[in-house]
C-alpha positions in Angstrom: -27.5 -6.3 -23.2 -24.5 -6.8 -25.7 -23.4 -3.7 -24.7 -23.3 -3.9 -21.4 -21.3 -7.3 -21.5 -19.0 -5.8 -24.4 -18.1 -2.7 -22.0 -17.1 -5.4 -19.2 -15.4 -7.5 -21.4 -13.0 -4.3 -22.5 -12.6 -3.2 -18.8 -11.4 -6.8 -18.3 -9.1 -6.6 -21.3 -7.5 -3.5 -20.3 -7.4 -4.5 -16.2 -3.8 -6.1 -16.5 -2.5 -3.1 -18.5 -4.4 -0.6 -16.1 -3.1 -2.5 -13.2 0.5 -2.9 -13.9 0.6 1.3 -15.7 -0.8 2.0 -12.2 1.7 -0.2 -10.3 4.8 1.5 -11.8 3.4 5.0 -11.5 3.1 4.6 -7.9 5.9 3.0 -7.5 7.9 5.3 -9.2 6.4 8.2 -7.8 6.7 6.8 -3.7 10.3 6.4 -4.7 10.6 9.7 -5.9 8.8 11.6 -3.1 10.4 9.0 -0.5 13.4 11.0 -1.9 12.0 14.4 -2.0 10.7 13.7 1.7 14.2 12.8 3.1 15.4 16.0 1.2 13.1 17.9 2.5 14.0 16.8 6.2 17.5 17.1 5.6 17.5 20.6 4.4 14.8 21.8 7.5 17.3 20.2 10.1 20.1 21.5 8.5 18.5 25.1 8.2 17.0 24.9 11.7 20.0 23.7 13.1 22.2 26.4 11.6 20.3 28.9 12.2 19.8 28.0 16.1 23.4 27.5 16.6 23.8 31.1 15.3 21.4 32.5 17.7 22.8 30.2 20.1 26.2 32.3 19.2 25.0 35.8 19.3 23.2 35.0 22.6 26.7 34.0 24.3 28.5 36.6 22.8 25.7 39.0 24.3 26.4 37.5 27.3 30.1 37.4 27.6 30.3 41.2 26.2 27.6 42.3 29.0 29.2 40.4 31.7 32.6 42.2 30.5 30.8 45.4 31.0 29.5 44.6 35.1 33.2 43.1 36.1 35.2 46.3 34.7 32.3 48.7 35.8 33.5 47.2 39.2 37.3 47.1 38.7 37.0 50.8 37.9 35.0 52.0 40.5 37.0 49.1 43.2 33.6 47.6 43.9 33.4 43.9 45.9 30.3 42.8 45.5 27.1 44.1 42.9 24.8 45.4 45.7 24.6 49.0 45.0 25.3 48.3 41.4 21.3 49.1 40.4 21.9 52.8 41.4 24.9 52.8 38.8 24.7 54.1 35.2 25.3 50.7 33.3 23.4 50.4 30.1 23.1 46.7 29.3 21.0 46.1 25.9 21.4 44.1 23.3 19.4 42.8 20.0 16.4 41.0 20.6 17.2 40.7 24.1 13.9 40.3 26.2 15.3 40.6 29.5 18.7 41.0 31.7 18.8 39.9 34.9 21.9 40.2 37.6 21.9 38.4 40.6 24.3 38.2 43.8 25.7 34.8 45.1 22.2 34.2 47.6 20.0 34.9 44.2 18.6 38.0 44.9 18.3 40.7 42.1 20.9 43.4 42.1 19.3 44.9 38.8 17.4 43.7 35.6 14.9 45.3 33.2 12.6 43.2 30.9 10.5 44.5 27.8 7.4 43.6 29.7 7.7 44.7 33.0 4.7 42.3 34.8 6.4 39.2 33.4 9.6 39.7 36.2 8.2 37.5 38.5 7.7 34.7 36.3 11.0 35.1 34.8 12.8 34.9 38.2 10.5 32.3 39.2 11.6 30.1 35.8 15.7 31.4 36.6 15.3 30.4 40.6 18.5 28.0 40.9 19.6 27.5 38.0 23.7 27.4 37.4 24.2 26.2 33.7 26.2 24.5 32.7 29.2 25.3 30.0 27.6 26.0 27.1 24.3 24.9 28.1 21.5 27.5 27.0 17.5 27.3 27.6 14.6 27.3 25.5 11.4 28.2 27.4 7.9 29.2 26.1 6.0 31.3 28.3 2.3 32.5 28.0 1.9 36.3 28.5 -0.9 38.6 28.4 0.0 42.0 26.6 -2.3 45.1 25.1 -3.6 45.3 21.7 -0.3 47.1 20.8 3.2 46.7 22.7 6.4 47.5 22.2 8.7 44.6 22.0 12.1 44.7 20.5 12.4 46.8 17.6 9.0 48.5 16.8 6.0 48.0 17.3 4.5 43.9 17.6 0.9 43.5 17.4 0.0 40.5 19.8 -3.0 39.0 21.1 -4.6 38.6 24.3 -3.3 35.5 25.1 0.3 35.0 23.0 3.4 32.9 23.6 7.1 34.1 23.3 9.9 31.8 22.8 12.6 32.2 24.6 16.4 31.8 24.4 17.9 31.9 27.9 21.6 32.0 28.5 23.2 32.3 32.1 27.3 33.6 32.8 28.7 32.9 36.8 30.6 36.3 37.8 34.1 35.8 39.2 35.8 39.0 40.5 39.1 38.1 42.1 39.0 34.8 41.8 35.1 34.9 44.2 32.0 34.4 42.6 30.1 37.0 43.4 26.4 36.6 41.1 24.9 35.4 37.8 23.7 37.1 35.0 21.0 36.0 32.8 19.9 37.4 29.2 17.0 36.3 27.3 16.8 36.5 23.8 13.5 36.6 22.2 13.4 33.7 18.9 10.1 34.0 18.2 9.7 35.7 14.9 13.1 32.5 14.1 10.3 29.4 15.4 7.8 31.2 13.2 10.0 31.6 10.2 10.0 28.1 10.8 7.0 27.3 10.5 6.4 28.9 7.1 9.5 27.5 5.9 7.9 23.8 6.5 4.6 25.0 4.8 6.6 26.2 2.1 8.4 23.2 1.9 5.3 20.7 2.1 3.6 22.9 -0.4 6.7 22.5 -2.8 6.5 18.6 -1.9 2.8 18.5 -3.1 3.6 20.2 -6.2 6.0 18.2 -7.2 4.2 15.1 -6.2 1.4 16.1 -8.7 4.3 16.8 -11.7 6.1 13.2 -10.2 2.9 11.8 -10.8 1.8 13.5 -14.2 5.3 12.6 -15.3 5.4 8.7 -14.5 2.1 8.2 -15.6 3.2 9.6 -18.9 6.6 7.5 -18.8 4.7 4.4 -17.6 1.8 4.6 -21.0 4.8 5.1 -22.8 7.0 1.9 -21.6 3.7 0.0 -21.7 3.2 0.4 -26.0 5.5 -2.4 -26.7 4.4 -4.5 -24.0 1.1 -4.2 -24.8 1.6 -4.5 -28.7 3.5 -7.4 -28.3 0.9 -9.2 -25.8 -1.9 -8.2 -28.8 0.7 -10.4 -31.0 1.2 -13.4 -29.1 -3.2 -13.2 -28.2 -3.5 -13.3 -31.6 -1.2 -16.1 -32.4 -2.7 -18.4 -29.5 -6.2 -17.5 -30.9 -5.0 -18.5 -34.7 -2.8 -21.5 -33.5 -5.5 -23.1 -31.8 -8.4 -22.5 -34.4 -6.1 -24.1 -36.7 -5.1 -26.7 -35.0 -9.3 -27.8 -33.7 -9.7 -29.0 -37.4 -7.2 -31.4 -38.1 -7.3 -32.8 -34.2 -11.2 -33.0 -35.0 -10.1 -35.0 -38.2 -8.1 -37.2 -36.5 -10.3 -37.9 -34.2 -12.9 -38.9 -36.2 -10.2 -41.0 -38.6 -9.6 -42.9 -35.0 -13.6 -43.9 -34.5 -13.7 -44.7 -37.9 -10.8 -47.1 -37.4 -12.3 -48.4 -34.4 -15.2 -49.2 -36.0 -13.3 -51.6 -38.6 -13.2 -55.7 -38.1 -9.4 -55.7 -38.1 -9.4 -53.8 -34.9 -10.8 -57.1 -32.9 -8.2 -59.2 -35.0 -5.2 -57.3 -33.2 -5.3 -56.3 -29.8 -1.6 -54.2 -30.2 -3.4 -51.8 -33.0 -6.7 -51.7 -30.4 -4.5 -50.4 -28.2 -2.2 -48.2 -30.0 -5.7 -46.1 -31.3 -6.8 -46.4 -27.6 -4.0 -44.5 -26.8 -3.9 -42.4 -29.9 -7.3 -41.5 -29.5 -7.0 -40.3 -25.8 -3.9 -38.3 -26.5 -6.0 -36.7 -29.5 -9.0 -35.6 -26.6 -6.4 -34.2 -24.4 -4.9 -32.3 -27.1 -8.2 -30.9 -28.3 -9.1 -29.8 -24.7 -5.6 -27.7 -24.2 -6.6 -26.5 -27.3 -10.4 -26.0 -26.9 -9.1 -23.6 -23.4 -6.4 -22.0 -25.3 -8.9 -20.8 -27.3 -11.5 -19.6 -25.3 -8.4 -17.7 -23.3 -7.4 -15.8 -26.5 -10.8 -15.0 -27.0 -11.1 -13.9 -23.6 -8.1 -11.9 -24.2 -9.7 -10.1 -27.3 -13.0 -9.6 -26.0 -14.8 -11.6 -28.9 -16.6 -14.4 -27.2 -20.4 -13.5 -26.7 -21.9 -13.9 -23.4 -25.7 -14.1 -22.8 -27.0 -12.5 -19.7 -30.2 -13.8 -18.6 -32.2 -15.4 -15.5 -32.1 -19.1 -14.8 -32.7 -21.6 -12.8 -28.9 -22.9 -11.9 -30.0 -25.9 -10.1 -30.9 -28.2 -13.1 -27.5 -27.2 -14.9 -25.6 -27.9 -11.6 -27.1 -31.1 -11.6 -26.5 -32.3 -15.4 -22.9 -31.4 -14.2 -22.9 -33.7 -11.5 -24.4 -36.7 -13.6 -21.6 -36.0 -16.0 -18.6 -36.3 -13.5 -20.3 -38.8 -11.6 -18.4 -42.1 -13.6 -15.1 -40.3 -13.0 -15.9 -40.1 -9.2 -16.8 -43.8 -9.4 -13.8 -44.9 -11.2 -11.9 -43.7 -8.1 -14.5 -44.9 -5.5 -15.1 -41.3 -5.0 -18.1 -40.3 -3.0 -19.6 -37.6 -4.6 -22.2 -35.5 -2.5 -24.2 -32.6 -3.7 -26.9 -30.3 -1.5 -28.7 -27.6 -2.7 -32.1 -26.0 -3.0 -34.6 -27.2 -4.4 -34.4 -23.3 -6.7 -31.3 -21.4 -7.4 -32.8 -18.9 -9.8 -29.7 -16.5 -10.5 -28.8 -14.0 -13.5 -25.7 -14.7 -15.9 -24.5 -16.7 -19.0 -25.8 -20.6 -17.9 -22.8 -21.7 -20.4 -19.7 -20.4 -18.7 -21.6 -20.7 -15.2 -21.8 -24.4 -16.3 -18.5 -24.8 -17.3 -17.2 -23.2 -14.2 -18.9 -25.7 -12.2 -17.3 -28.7 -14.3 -13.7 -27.5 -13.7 -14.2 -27.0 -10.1 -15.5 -30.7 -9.9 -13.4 -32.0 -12.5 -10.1 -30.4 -10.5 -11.2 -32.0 -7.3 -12.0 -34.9 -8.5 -9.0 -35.4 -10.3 -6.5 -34.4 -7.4 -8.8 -36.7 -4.7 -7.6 -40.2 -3.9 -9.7 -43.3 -4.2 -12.4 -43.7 -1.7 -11.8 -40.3 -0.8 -14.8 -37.0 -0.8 -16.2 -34.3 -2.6 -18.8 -32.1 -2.3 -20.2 -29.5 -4.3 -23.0 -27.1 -2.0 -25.4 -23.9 -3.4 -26.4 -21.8 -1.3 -27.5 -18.4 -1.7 -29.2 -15.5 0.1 -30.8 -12.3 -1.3 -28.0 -11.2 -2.4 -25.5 -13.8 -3.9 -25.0 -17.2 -4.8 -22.0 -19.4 -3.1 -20.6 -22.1 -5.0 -18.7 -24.5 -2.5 -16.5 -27.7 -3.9 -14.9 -29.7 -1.3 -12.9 -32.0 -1.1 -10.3 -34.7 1.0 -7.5 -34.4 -1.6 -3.9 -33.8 -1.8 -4.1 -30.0 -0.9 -2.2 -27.1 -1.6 0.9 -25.4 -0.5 -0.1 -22.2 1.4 2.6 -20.0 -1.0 0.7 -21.8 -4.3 -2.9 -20.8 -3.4 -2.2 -17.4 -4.6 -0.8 -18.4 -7.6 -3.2 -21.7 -8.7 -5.3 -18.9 -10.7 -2.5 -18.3 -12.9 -2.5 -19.6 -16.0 0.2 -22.4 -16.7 0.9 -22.9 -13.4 1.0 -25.8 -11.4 2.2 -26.5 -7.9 3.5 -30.2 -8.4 4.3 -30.2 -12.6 5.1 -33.8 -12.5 1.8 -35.0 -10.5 -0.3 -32.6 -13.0 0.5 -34.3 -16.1 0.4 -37.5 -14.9 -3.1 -36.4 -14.4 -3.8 -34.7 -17.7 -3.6 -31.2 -16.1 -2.2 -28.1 -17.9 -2.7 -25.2 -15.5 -5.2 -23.4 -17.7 -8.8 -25.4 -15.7 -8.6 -22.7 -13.3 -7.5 -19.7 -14.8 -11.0 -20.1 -16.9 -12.6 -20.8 -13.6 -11.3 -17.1 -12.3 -12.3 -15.6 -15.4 -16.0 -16.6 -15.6 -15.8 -15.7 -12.1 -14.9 -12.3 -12.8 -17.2 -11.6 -15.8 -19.9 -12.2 -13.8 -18.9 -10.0 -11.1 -17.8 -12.7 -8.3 -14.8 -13.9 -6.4 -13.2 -16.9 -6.0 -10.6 -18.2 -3.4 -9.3 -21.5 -2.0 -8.4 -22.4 1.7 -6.1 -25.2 1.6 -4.2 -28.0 3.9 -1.6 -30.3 3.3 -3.0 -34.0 3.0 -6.4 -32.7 4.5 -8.2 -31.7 1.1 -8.7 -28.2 -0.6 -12.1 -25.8 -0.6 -13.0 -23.6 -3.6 -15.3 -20.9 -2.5 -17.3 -18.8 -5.3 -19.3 -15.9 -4.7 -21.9 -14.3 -7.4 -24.4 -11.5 -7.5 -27.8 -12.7 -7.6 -28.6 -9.8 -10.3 -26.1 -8.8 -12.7 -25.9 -4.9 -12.7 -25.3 -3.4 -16.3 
């Protein structure tokens, strides 16, 4: 069983290390591939735009030399108009050109060859009416159905039943003396461009993994490494807290008892000034000794020395001993003080710091209630958990200090906390117990309206 609770109490140690170490490697690795992302995005637009705008280029120079061909084919043979220019001998072809089309001023086809002959009418069909604009230029995808084995372009292109070509469609108007007299529209096949593409992204987002892995390796090396002296120097100042306050329980213990034993004297109901100087000293002294007694059990915390003893219990007679204990507090303040339960809470854990957990809850509300005000304190529990409820109608909390009221140290109103005798640590020990045992713990809070601490515990304690 030792075991068991000294393996929880090093994974609680090494939490705030593991936590921040995990923290900065992240962060430091998001920022880097946030980096390597926009990189990566830049350089594929920049390549993808290049490389379009060239084929963009050779496409119009394609067109403007073919259309340069048709208009002095007809200035040498004093044509008018293209009909009767498909009987002529005019060899248009160009790289990757899919398909040529010429057509007279009403759109019908003067002459036109494609690399696969039974896509024409769909090609006309998609050309029907269009004029372009200057500089403007199409891309179109179109489904074909092809054999096993086609020629297409230069060599041999194995495609599938079903395949898609992409398409780069430019169109030139025809102007012979100052008349237009046709279009002409080339198609350049881009295909094998969109699917160098493709593998140039999976290339890419390969490359991106990669390095995210080495990003990764690498700032979780540099993080262990900037954590050593952080670490080293919270084991110093754990063990200085630890040392300071055992040092300092004995001689507040001392003076304590030197104040009873004063107390005890005649002289002390001879002068009421003295009575009330020790009265004074004595509760400064018991204030002292509590910082000190939760300093201490912090460090310990810290170091993973203080024994806990798991076991099954009946928390209901504890709770109650509790509640007898705070109760002349509550009446000092004309608090009421409520407290429902059943009539069995058997639950597993150490009944010590389970105890004590309860005191600070009631001793926090209690303290930060106003007079004739109300707290409450419910158990309930079900097969799986025990909830610890404390309620109560005091000052409330800020909505930006409920996250941070488990810190240690910290108070919301300073001034208001040690006129009360608080010193931020009440809680802080509350969260830890909490945590050892395997719970949570959380607060919902309004101004003026009174503050609820909500704890939740396994029933059963898993090893």
């Amino acid at each position: 069983m030792k075991n068991k609770w000294s393996l929880r109490r090093k994974n609680i140690q090494s939490d705030i290390f593991e936590n921040t170490q995990s923290r900065l490697t992240f962060f430091y690795s998001g920022l880097m591939m946030l980096f390597l992302a926009l990189f990566v995005m830049i350089v594929y637009f920049l390549v993808y735009v290049v490389v379009m705008e060239d084929q963009k280029s050779e496409l119009g120079e394609l067109t403007h030399r073919e259309s340069r061909i048709i208009l002095d084919y007809l200035a040498e043979n004093t044509l008018k108009e293209l009909q009767g220019l498909e009987s002529q001998q005019i060899v248009l072809a160009g790289v990757d050109q899919f398909f040529y089309y010429v057509v007279d001023r009403e759109g019908n086809l003067v002459m036109g060859q494609e690399m696969l002959p039974q896509m024409r009418m769909d090609l006309l069909q998609l050309l029907q009416g269009w004029i372009p604009r200057k500089n403007e230029v199409r891309e179109e995808t179109l489904q074909i159905t092809v054999p096993k084995k086609e020629e297409i372009g230069h060599g041999p292109r194995r495609i599938g039943d079903d395949a898609k070509v992409k398409l780069m469609i430019d169109g030139r108007p025809l102007f012979y003396n100052d008349q237009f007299i046709g279009m002409l529209y080339i198609g350049k096949d881009i295909t094998f461009v969109h699917q160098l593409f493709k593998w140039l992204l999976i290339v890419l987002v390969i490359l991106a993994i990669l390095f995210f892995g080495v990003a990764l390796f690498m700032s979780r090396y540099m993080s262990k490494k900037a954590m050593i002296p952080i670490s080293q120097a919270f084991a110093r100042q754990r063990e200085f807290v630890g040392d300071a306050s055992h040092e300092l329980r004995t001689p507040l213990s001392i003076m304590l008892s030197s104040i009873n034993a004063i107390e005890m004297t005649d002289s002390m109901e001879e002068d009421p000034f003295v009575r009330k100087l020790l009265l004074n000293m004595k509760t400064e002294v018991k204030r002292m000794t509590k910082l000190v007694s939760d300093l201490l059990v912090l460090a310990r915390s810290d170091s993973g020395i203080i024994e806990h003893q798991l076991k099954p219990f009946d928390f209901r007679p504890a709770a109650e001993k509790v509640v007898e204990s705070v109760y002349p507090l509550a009446q000092e303040k004309k608090i009421s003080l409520d407290f429902d339960t059943p009539s069995a809470v058997p639950v597993s854990g150490d009944p010590e710091r389970l105890t004590q957990l309860l005191y600070i809850l009631l001793d926090n509300a209690i303290k930060y209630t106003p007079d004739e005000g109300k707290v409450n304190l419910s158990l309930t529990m079900d097969k799986r958990e025990l909830s610890i409820t404390v309620q109560d109608t005091g000052i409330g909390i800020e909505p930006e200090d409920c996250t941070r009221i488990f810190d240690r140290f910290y108070r919301s109103d300073k001034s208001r906390s040690r006129a009360m005798g608080g010193h931020g640590l009440g809680l802080s020990i509350a969260k830890w117990i909490v945590t050892i045992h395997g719970g949570t713990i959380g607060v919902d809070s309004k101004l003026r309206k009174g503050s609820t601490f909500i704890v939740r515990l396994p029933i059963i304690q898993e090893g």
